[in-house]
C-alpha positions in Angstrom: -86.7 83.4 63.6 -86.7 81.4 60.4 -83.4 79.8 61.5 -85.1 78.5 64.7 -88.0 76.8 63.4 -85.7 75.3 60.7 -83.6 73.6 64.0 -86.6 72.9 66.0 -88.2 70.9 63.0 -84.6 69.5 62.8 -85.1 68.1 66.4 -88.0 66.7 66.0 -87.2 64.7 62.7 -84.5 63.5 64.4 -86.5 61.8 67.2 -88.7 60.8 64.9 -85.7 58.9 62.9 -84.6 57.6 66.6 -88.0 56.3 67.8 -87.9 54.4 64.7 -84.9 53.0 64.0 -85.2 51.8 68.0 -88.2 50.1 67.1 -86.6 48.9 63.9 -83.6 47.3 65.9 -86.3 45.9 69.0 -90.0 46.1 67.7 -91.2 44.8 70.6 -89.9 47.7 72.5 -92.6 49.5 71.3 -95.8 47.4 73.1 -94.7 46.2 76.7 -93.9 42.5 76.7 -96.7 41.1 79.1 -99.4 42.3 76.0 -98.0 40.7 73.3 -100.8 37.9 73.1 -103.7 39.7 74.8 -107.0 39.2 72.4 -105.4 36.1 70.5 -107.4 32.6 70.4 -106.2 30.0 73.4 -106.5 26.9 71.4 -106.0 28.4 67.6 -106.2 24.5 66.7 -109.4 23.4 68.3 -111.7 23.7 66.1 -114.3 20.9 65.6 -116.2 19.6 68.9 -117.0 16.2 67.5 -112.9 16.2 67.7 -113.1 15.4 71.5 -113.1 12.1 72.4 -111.8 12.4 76.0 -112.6 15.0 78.6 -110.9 15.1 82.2 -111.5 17.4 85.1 -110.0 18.2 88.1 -110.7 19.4 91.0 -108.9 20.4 94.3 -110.6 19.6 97.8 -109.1 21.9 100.4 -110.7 20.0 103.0 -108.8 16.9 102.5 -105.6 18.6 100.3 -106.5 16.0 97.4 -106.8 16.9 93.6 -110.3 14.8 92.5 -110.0 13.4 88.5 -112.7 13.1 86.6 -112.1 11.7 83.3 -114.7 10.6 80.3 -113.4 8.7 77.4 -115.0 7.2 74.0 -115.1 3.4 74.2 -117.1 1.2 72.1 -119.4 3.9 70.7 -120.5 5.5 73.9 -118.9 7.6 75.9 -117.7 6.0 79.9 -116.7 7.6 83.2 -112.9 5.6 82.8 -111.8 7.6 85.9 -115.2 5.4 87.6 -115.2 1.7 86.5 -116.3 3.0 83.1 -119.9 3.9 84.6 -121.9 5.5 82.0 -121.6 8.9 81.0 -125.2 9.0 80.5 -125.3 13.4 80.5 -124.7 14.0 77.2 -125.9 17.5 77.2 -122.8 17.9 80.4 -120.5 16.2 77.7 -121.6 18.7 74.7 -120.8 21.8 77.1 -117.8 20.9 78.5 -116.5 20.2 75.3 -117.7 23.4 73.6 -116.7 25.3 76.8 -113.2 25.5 75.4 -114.0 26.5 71.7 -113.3 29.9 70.4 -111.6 31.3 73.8 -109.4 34.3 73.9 -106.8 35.8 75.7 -109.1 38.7 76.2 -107.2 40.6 79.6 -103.5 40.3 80.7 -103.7 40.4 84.2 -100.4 39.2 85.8 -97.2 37.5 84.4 -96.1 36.5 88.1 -95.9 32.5 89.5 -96.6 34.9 93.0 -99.9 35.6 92.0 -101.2 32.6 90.8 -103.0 31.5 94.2 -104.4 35.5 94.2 -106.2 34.5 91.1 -107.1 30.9 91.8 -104.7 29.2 89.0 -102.7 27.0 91.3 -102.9 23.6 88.9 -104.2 21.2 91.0 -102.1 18.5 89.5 -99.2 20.9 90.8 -97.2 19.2 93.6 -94.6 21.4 94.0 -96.0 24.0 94.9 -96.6 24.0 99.0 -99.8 25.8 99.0 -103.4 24.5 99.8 -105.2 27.5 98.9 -105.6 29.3 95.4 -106.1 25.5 93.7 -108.2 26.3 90.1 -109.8 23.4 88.1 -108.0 21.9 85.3 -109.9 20.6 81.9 -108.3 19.0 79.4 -109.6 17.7 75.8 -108.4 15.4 73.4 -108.7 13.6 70.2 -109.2 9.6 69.5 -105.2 9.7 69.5 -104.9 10.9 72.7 -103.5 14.6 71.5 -104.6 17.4 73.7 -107.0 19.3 71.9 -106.9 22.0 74.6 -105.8 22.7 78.1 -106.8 25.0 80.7 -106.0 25.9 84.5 -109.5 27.8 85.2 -109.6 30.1 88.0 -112.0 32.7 90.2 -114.2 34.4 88.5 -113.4 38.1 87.8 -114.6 40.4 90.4 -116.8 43.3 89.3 -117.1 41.2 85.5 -119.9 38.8 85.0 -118.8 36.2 82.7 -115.2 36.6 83.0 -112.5 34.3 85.0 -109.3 34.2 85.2 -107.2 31.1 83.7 -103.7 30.1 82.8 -102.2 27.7 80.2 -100.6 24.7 82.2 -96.6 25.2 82.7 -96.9 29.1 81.6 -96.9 31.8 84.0 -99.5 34.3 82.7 -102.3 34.7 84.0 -105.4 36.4 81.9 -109.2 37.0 82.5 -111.5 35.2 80.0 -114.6 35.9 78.8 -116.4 32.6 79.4 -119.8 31.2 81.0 -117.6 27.3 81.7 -117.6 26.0 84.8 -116.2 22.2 84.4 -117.4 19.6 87.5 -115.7 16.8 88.4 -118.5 15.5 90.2 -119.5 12.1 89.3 -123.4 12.9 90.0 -123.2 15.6 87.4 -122.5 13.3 84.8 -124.4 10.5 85.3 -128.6 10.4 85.1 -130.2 12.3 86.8 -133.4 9.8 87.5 -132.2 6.7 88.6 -135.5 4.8 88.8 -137.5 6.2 86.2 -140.2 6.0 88.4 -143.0 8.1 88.2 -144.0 9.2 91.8 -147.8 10.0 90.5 -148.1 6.0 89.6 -147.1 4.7 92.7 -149.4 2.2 94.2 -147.7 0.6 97.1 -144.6 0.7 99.4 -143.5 -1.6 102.2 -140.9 -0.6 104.2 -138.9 -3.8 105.6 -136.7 -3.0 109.0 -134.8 -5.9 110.7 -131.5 -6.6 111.9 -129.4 -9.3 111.0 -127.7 -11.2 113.4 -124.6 -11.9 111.6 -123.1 -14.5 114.5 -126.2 -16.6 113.9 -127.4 -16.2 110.9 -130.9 -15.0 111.8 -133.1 -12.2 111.8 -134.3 -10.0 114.4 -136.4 -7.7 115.5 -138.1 -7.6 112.4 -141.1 -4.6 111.5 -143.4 -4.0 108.4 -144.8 -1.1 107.6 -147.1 -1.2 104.8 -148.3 2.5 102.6 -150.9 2.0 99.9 -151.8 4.9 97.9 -155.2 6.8 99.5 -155.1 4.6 102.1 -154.5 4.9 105.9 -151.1 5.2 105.7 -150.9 6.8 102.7 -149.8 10.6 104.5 -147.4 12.6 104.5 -144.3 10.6 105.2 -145.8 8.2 102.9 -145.6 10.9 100.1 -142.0 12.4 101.2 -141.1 9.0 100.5 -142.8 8.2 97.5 -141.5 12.3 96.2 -137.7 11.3 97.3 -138.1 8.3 94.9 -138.8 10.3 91.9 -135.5 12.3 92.5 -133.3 10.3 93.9 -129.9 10.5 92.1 -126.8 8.2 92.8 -123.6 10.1 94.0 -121.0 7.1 93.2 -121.0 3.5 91.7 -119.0 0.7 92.8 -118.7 -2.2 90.0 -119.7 -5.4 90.5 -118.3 -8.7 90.7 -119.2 -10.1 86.7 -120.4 -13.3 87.9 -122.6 -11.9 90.3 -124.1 -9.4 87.5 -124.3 -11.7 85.2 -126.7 -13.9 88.5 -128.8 -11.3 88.8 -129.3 -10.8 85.0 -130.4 -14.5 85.2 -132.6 -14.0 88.4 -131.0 -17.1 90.1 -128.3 -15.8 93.0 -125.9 -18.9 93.8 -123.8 -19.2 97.2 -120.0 -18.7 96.2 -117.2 -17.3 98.3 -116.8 -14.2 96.1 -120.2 -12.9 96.0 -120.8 -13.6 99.7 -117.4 -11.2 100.1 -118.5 -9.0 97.9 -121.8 -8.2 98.9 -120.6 -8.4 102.7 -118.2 -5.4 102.2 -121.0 -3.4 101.4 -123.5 -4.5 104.3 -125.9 -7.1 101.7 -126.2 -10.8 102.7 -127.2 -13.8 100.8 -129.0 -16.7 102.1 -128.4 -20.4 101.1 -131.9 -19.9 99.5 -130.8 -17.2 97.3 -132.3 -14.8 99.5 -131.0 -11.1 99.9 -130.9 -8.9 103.1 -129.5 -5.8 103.7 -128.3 -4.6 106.9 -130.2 -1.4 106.7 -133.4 -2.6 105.3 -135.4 -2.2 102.5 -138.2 -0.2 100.5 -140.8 -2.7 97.9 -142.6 -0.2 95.7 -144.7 -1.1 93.1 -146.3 0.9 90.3 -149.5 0.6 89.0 -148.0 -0.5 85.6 -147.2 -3.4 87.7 -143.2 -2.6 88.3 -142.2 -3.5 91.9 -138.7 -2.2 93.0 -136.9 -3.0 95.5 -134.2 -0.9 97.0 -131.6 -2.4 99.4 -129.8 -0.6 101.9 -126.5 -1.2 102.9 -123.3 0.0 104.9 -122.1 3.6 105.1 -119.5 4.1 102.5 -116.0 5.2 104.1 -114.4 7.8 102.2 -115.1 9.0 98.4 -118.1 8.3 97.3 -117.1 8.0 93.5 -115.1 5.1 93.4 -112.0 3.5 94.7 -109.6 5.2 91.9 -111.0 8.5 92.4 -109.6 9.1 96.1 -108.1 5.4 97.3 -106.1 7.2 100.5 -109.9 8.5 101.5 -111.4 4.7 101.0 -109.4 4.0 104.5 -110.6 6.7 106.6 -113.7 5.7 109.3 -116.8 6.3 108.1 -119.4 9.0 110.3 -123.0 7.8 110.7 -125.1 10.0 108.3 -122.7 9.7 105.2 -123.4 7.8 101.6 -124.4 5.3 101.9 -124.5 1.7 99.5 -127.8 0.8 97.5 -128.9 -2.2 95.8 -131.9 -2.2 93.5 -133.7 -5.4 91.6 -136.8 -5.0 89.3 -139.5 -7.0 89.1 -142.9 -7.6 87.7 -146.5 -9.9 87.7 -147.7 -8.0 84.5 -146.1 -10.6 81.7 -146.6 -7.4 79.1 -143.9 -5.0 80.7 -141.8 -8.1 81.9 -138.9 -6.5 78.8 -139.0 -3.4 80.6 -138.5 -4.6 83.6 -135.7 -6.8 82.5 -134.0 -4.2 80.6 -134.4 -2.0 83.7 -132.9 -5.1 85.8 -130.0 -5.6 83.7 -129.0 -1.5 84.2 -128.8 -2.1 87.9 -127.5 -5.5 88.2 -123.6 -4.4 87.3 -123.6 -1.8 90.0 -123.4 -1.2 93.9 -124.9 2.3 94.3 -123.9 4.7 96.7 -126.7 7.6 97.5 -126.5 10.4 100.0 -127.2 10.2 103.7 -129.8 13.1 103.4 -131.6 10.6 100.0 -131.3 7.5 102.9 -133.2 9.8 105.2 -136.1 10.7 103.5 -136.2 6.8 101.8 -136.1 5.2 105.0 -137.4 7.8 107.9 -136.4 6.8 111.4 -139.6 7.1 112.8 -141.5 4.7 110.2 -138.5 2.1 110.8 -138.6 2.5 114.3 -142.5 2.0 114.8 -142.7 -0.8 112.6 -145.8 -3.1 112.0 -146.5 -6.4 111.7 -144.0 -9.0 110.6 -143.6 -9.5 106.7 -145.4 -12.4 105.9 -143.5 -15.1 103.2 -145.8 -14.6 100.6 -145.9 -16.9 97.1 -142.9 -16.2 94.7 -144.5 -15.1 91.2 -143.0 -16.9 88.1 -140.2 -15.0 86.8 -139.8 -13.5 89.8 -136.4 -13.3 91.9 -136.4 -15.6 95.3 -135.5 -12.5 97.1 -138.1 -10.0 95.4 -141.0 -10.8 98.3 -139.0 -9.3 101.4 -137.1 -11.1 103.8 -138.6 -13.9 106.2 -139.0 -13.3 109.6 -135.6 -15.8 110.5 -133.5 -17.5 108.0 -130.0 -18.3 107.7 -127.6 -16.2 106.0 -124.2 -17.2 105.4 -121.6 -17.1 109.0 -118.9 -14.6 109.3 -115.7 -15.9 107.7 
């Protein structure tokens, strides 16, 4: 009996010595490969958020199999949408959280180590054009320094079913996937990072609105068929189209930007338009016209509202934009594709005012609009210009006395003028 146990324990102290000196001669052997960096940090190096000085998304549009960049960048102490004609990054609390997004993730769950299960999970980069499919597309973020090193980059897929607050994700160019535990969602949507409140009007202070409708008769030069409708605040008119309108105002938000031309800003900055080939071009792309006068018509109409701080907008509407709303660089194949009726659409916006004490407000808010062509959505065009009001029309806009200071085109159109002939 005593012999036995002696050669069982024998046994087992020599698996013991063989267990070990196998994981002695292949240590990894003893934890399966795929776990070996479950739990560690993603971006060990990333430490400091005041680091990033450049953020880009993108994003993957199934619809129209295109990948949709979004990138932000530091220049001259303030941060610029340089994937959008450097428009203004103006969210800073979307720039703090995208940033910080990234900070402090783990490796938490090893899910797959197979390129074949990428597009289960969502982590097809988006930037990837070798691979065929047009399906399982994540988003991709990327963050770096004032030197242009990446600070950390990540393929973000669907979220985790069955795990609130988890996703999976992948490191670019590495197989393995894993689920994270993070609240991040990145947007490469230009509205989401510009201001929210374009106007800065306050829909309680509005006094008055007058909503021009006419059509321009391009082989002519004339205006036709030209209505009025005028809406003063507890007035007659003042109902409840009246305050839709005056509502839609107060959150109106732009969904792209077009630049434009620098002389032409730098004219309306001055408040004295002048009749040169590239501004007529310019503005003609985008359905505004200029008379010889220095007059500005849209071929959409316009909305006059004035506050009762003595502010008076006006808001310009133009053609239907044809493809990406964002800008040019952010989908140029899409810029070429026929536009639908009921799509984004171009705005133009001037300040004004006849109360000397807010004229620096009004200039400053003047000299924020006068570098862009605006693009808003067809739904924001609705509500600002409702086809019934433009189709029942009024009286026709009388040519009232310009105010000193104030724009030749800021009174509305005439009922005929020239505007300059189709090249």
């Amino acid at each position: 009996m005593r012999n036995e146990v002696g050669r069982t324990l024998l046994f087992v102290a020599a698996g013991v010595a063989l267990v070990a000196a196998a994981a002695w001669i292949e240590p990894e052997s003893a934890r399966p490969d795929i776990f070996s960096d479950q739990g560690e940090p993603l971006f060990p190096a990333f430490r400091d958020v005041l680091a990033v000085k450049a953020i880009e998304v993108v994003e993957y549009d199934e619809a129209e199999a295109t990948a949709r960049p979004l990138k932000v960048e530091f220049r001259k102490n303030r941060f610029v949408l340089a994937s959008h004609s450097d428009y203004p990054a103006e969210a800073k609390e979307r720039l703090s959280k995208t940033a910080s997004s990234l900070l402090d993730l783990k490796r938490d769950v090893v899910v797959s180590d197979r390129v074949e299960d990428h597009a289960q999970y969502g982590a097809i980069d988006p930037l990837d054009a070798r691979n065929p499919s047009l399906t399982g597309r994540g988003k991709r973020v990327t963050l770096r320094d004032g030197q242009g090193a990446v600070l950390a980059d990540l393929v973000m897929g669907a979220p985790v079913k069955g795990r609130q607050g988890y996703r999976y994700a992948r490191l670019p160019g590495q197989k393995r996937v894993y689920a994270i535990k993070t609240d991040a969602d990145p947007t490469a949507k230009f509205e989401d990072w510009v201001e929210s409140d374009l106007l800065r009007v306050n829909v309680n202070g509005v006094a008055r609105m007058i909503l021009n409708s006419y059509s321009i008769d391009e082989t002519f030069g004339r205006l036709m068929n030209v209505q009025r409708t005028v809406m003063v605040k507890n007035g007659e008119n003042w109902n409840a189209t009246a305050k839709s309108i005056a509502a839609a105002l107060g959150s109106l938000r732009v969904v792209g930007a077009r630049p434009k031309p620098a002389s032409l800003a730098q004219q309306l900055r001055d408040r004295q338009l002048t009749l040169t080939m590239d501004n007529v071009m310019s503005l003609r792309q985008r359905g505004f016209f200029i008379t010889p006068d220095g007059r500005l018509l849209a071929n959409s109409g316009e909305l006059i509202v004035e506050t009762e701080k003595g502010l008076s907008y006006t808001l310009r509407f133009g053609e239907v934009v044809s493809g990406a709303a964002e800008a040019p660089g952010a989908a140029a194949a899409a810029e070429n594709k026929p536009a639908k009726q009921g799509e984004n659409r171009y705005l133009f916006v001037t300040v004004a005012t006849r109360v000397p004490e807010i004229e620096p407000a009004a200039r400053a808010l003047d000299s924020k609009f006068a570098d862009w062509y605006y693009v808003i959505s067809g739904a924001d065009f609705a509500k600002l210009r409702p086809a019934s009001l433009a189709a029942k029309g009024g009286s026709p806009p009388p040519a009232p006395p310009r105010p000193q200071g104030m724009p030749p085109d800021m009174p509305g159109p005439q009922p005929a003028g020239p505007v300059p002939p189709p090249q």
